[in-house]
TORPA-4810 file (N, C-alpha, C, O; in nm, 3 decimals):
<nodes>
NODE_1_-6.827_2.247_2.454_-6.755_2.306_2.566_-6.643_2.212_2.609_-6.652_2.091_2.625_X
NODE_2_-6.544_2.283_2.623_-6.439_2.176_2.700_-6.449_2.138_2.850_-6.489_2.206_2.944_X
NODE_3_-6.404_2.020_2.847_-6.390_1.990_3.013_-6.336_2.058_3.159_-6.329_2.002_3.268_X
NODE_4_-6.308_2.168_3.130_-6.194_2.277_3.210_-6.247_2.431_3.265_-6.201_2.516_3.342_X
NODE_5_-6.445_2.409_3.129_-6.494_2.559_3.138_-6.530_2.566_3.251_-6.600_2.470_3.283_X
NODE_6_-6.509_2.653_3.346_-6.537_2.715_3.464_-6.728_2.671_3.501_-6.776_2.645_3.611_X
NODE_7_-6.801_2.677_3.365_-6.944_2.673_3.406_-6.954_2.531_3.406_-7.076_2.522_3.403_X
NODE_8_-6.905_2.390_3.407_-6.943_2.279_3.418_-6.862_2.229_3.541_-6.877_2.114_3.580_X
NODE_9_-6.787_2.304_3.594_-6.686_2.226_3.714_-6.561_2.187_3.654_-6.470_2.245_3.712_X
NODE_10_-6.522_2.116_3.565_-6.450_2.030_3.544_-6.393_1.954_3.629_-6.449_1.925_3.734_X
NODE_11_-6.258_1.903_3.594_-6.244_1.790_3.693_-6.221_1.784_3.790_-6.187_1.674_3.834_X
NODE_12_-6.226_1.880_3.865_-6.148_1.922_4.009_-6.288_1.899_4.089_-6.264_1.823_4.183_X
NODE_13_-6.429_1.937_4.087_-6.546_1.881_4.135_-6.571_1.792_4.176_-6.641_1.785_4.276_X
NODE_14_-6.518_1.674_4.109_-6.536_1.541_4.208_-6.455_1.489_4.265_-6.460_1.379_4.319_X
NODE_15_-6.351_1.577_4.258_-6.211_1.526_4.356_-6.218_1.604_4.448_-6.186_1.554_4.556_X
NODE_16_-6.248_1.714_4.450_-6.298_1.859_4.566_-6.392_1.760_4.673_-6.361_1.715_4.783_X
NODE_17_-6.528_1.744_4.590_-6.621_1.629_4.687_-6.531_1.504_4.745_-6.475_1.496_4.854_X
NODE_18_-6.535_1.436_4.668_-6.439_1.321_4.770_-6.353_1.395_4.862_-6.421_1.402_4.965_X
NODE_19_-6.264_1.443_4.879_-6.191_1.515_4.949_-6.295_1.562_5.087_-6.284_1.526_5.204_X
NODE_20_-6.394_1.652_5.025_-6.483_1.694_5.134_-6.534_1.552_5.192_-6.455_1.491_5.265_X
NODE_21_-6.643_1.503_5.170_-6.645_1.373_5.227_-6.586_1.302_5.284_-6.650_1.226_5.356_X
NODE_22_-6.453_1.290_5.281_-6.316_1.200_5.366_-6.330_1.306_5.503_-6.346_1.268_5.619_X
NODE_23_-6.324_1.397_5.472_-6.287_1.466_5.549_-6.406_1.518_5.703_-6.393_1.542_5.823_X
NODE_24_-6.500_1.513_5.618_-6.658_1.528_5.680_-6.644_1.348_5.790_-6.649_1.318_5.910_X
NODE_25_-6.631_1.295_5.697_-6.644_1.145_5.790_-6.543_1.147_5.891_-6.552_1.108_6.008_X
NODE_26_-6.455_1.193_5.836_-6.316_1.145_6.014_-6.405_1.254_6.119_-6.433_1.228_6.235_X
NODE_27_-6.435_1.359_6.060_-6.497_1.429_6.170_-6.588_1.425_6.229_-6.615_1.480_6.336_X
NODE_28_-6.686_1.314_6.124_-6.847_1.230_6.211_-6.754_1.130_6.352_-6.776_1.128_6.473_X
NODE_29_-6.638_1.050_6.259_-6.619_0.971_6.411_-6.521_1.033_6.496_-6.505_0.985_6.608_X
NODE_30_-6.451_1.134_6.457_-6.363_1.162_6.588_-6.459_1.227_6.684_-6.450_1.219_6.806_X
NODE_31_-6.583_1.314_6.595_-6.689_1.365_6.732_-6.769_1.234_6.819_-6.791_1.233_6.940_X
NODE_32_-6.798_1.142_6.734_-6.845_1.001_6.788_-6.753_0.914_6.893_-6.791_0.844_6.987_X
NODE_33_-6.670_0.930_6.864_-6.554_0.926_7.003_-6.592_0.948_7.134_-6.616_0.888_7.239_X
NODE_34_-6.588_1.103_7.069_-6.642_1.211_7.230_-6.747_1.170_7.295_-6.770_1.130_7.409_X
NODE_35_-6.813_1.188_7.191_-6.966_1.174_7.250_-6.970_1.067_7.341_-7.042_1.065_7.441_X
NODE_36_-6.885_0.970_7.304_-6.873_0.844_7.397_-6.869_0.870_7.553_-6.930_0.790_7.624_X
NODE_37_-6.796_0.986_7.617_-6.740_1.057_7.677_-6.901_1.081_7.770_-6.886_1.107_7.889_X
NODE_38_-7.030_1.074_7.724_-7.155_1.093_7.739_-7.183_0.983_7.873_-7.230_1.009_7.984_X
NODE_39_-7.147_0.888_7.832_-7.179_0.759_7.865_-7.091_0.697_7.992_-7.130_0.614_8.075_X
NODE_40_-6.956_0.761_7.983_-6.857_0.733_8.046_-6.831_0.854_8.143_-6.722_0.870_8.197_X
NODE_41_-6.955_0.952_8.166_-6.967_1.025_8.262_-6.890_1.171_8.225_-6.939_1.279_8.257_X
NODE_42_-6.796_1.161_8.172_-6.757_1.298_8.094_-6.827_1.394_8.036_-6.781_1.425_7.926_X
NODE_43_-6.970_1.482_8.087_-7.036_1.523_7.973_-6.956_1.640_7.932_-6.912_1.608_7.822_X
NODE_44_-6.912_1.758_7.961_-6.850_1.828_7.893_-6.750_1.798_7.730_-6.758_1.852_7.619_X
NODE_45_-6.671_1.702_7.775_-6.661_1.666_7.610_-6.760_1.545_7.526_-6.776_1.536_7.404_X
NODE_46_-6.811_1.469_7.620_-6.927_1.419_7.539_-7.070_1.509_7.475_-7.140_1.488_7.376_X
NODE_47_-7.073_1.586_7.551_-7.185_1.682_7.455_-7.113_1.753_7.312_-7.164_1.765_7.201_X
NODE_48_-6.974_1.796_7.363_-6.915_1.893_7.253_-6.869_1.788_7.133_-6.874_1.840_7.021_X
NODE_49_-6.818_1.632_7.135_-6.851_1.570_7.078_-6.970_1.506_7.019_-6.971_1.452_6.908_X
NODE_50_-7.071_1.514_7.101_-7.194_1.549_6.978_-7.251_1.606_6.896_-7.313_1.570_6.796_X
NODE_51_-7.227_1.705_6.942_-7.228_1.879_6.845_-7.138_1.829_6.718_-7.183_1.813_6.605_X
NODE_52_-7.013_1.810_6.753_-6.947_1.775_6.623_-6.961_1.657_6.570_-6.907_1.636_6.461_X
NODE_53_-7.027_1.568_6.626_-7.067_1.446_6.542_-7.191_1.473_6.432_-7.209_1.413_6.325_X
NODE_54_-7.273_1.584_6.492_-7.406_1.618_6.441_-7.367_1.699_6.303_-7.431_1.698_6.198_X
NODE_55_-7.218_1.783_6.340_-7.248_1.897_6.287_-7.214_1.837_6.103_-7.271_1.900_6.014_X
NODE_56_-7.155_1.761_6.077_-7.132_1.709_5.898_-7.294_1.662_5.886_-7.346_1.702_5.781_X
NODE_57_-7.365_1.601_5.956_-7.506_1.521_5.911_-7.597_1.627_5.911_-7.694_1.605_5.839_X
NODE_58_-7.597_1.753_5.981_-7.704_1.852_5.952_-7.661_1.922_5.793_-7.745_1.937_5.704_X
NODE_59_-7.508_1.961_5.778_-7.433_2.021_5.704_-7.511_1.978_5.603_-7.604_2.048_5.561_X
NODE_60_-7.473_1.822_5.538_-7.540_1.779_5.462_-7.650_1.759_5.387_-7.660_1.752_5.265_X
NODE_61_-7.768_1.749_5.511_-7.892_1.740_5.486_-7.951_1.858_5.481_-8.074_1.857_5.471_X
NODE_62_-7.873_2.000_5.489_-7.867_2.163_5.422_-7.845_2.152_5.312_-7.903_2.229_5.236_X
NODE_63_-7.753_2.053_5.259_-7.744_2.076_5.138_-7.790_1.987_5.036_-7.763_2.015_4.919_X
NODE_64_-7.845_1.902_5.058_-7.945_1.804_4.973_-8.045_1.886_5.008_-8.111_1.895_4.904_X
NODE_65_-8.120_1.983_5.133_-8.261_2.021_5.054_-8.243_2.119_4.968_-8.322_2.140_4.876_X
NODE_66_-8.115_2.203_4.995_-8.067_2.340_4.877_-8.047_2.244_4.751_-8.034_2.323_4.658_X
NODE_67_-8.040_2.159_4.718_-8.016_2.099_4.623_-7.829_2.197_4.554_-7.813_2.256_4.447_X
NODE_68_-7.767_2.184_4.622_-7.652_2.254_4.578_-7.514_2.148_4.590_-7.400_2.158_4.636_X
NODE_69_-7.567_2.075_4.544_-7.414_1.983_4.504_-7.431_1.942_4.346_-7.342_1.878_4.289_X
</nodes>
């Protein structure tokens, strides 16, 4: 099979992932920011920054038990 067949990924798969991952992480800390916002008496955006701090680490751990990466 060549490197390009549609049924193995080819090379665009692990550049797709990295990509996702960069992208998943700025969004763990820009919600980790907020959340700060918790602490500093702001809860309205410190909760909604937790939600989005949470939301790549649940994402994830959906998809390690689907086993779909």
């Amino acid at each position: 099979m060549s490197p390009t067949d549609p049924s193995t990924g080819g090379f665009g798969s692990p550049l797709r992932t990295v990509i996702l991952a960069a992208l998943l992480l700025f969004i763990f800390y820009l919600g980790k920011g907020w959340a700060r916002g918790l602490v500093e008496g702001n809860y309205l955006i410190g909760v909604f920054g937790l939600i989005v701090a949470l939301a790549p680490i649940v994402w994830l751990l959906l998809v390690i038990k689907n086993a779909d990466f």
